[in-house]
N, C-alpha and C positions, 0 to 999 in steps of 0.2 A: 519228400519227393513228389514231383507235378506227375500225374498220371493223367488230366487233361485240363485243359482250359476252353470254355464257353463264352466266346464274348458275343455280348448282344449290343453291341456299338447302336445300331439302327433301331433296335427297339428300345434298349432303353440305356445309362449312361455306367453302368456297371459291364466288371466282367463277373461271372460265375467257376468257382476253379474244384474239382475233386482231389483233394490232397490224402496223405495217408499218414497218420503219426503214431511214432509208437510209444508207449505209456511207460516213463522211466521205470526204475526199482523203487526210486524215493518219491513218485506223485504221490500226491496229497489225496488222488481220486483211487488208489491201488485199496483194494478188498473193498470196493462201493461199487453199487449196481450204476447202471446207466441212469435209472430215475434216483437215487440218492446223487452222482453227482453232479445231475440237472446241466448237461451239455449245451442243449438246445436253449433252453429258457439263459443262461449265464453266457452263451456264447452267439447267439442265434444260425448255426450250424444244425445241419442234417445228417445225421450219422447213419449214411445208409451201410456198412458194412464192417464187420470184426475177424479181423485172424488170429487166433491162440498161437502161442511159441511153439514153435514147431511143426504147428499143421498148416498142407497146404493147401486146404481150401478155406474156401470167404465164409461167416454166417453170415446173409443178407438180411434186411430191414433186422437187424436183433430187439428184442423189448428190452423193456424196462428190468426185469430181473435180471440180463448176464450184466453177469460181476466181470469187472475192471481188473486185469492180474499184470502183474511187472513182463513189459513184453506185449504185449497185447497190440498189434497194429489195428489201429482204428482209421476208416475211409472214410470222409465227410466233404458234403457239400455246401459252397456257400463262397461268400466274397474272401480277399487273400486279408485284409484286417479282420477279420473275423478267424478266419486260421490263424493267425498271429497271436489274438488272443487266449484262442487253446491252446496253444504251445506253452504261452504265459501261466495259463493255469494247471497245466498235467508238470512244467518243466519240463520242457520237450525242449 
């Protein structure tokens, strides 16, 4: 789901888009922290924000240690091929 889109047409030749994906039951990345399953380095994505199943508020900028759980909406910024590729990787 698009929550926004940033286009920098004038500055420079990309758009920028905040998407939200949520981490199947069967990813490969479920019971791995955020630095075990290296988002940013394998996807070049910013994962500014996490929601647990069922709560309804955001953790902002999270570290390295929250663990990845089946459910988990993850917020990231970054180009839409780059989102494409985490989907690719969590099976989203």
């Amino acid at each position: 789901t698009e929550i926004y889109t940033l286009s920098l047409h004038d500055a420079l030749p990309i758009s920028i888009r905040v998407e939200e994906i949520t981490i199947p039951a069967d990813s490969p990345v479920v019971g791995k922290t955020l630095a075990e399953a290296d988002l940013h380095s394998r996807t070049g994505l910013l994962v500014i924000a996490t929601q647990a199943p069922g709560e309804e508020q955001f953790l902002y900028n999270p570290t390295g240690s929250y663990v990845l759980e089946a459910g988990v909406v993850v917020i990231v910024l970054g180009e839409m091929e780059r989102v494409e590729r985490l989907k690719e990787l969590v099976g989203a």
